[in-house]
N, C-alpha and C positions, 0 to 999 in steps of 0.2 A: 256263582258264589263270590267270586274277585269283584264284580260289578257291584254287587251287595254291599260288598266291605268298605268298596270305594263310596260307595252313597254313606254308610253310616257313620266313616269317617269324614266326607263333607258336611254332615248335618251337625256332631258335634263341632267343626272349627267354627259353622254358624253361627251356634248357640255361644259357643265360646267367646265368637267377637260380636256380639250381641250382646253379653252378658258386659266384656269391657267394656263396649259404649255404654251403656247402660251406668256403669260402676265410674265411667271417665264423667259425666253428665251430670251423676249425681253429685262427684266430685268437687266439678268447677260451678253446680249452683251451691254447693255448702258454700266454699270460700267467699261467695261472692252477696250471701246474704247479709246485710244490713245491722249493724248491732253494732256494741262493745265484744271483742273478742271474747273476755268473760263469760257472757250471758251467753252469746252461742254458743260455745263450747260447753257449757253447765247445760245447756238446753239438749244439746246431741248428746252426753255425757249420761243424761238423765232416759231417753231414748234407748240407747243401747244397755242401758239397766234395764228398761220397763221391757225390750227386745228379749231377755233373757229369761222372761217370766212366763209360765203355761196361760195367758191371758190372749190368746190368737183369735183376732174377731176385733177384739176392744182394747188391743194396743196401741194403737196412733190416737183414740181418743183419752185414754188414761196418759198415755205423754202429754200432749197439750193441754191438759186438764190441769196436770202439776206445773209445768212450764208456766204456764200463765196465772196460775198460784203465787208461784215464786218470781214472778216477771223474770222469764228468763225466754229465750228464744223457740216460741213454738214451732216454727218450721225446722228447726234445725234438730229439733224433740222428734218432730215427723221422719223426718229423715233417717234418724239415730234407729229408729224400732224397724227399720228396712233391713238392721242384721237379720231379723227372724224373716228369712223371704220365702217362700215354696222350695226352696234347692238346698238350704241350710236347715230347716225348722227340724227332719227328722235325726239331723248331728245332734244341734242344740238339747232339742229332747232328751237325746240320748243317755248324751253327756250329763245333763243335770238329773236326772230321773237317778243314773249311776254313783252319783257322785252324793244327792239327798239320799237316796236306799243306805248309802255306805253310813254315812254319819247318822242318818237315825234307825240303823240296826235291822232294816225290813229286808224281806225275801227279795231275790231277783226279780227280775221285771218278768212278768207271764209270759211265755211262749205261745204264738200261735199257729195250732195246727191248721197244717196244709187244708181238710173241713173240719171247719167249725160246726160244734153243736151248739143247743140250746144252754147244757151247764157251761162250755166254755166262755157264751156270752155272760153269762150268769155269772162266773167267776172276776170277768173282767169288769162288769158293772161296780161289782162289791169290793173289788179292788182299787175300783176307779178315785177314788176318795185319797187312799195310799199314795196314788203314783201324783196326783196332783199335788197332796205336800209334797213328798219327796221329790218333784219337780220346780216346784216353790222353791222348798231349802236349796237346793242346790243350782238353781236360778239367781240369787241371791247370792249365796258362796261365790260363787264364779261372777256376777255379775259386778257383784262393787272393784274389784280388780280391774276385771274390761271396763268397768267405766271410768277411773280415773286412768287408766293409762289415755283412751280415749278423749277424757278432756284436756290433758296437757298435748297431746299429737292435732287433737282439733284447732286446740289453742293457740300451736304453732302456726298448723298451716291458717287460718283465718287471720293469726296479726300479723304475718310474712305478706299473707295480701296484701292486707291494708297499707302496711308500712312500703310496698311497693306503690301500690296507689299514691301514696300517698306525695312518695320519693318521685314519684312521675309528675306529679303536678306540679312539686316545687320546681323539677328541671323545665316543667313548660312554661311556671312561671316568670324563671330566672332568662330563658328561652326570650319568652316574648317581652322581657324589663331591658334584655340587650339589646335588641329587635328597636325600643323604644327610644333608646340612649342612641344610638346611630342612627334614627330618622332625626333626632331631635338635634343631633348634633352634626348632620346634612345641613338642617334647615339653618342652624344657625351661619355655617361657614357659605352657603348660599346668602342670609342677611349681610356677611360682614362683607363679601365680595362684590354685593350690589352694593353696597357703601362705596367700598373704592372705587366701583367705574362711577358713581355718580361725582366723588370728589376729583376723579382724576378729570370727567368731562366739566365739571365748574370748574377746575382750575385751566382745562384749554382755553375756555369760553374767557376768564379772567387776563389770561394772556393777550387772546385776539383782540380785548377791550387795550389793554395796555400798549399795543401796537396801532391801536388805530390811533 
């Protein structure tokens, strides 16, 4: 039983640093995609909208579809709809299913017995129409919020990039202009010093004449 426990607690810290890597990954390619801060962050922004929405199947292609509507960052749209993932989508669900039922006045969400018969499927079919608006609406509800918070957090972290990139170049710049100032100004104090030994060796040379 203890060996058990121990296994089942190693497989979640697994999956646990699985999922960080996973989430650290996805991370550092958002920041490091290509754009106007803007556009990316309207792109991921638009993403975690479309994320919000009972469309599972043909969500990453309904983001890129708009994204690239609006030229705004399709990859960062792709990324954005990676909120509804296999580990979240039955939260997600939940929550909006709950939260649509509430504002537009519909029964609880169905209960399913432990066996299902044929009217339970039967109910949930007929139901099924319901729970997709009222997933919709409050997909929606919830979604426009998560996505501006989203685009201004995106926004930060991709122009903090960039303005880092950016601050690196100018130091490698400024780096390699000093770098260039002190070769160049080696080379010169090496020209003015072969000056002097040449005037100082004509002027022995001038003396030795004046002696002879």
């Amino acid at each position: 039983m203890v060996n058990r426990l121990e296994k089942q607690r190693e497989i979640k810290s697994v999956h646990k640093q699985n999922l960080a890597g996973i989430i650290r990954r996805l991370y550092e390619r958002f920041i490091m995609i290509r754009g106007e801060p803007r556009e990316v962050a309207l792109g991921f922004a638009l993403g975690i909208f479309v994320g919000m929405t009972p469309t599972v199947g043909v969500q990453t292609p309904i983001a890129i579809f708009f994204a690239a509507l609006f030229k705004w960052s399709k990859l960062s749209a792709a990324i954005g709809v990676w909120i509804s993932n296999p580990l979240t989508v039955p939260i997600i669900y939940g929550v909006t299913y709950i939260t649509g039922a509430k504002l537009l006045n519909l029964d609880p969400v169905f209960n399913m017995p432990l066996s299902p018969t044929w009217s339970t499927l039967k109910a949930m079919i007929q139901k099924a129409p319901q729970a997709f608006g009222a997933m919709t609406v409050g997909g929606a509800i919830l979604g426009i919020p998560l996505a501006i918070f989203s685009y201004y957090l995106s926004y930060a972290a991709v122009d903090g990039y960039q303005k880092g990139v950016k601050d690196k170049l100018v130091r490698q710049k400024a780096r390699l202009a000093g770098t260039k100032m002190k070769v160049k100004k080696k080379m010169e104090e090496r020209k003015i010093h072969r000056a002097e030994v040449r005037d100082q060796k004509a002027e022995v040379r001038r003396r030795k004449s004046e002696d002879r």
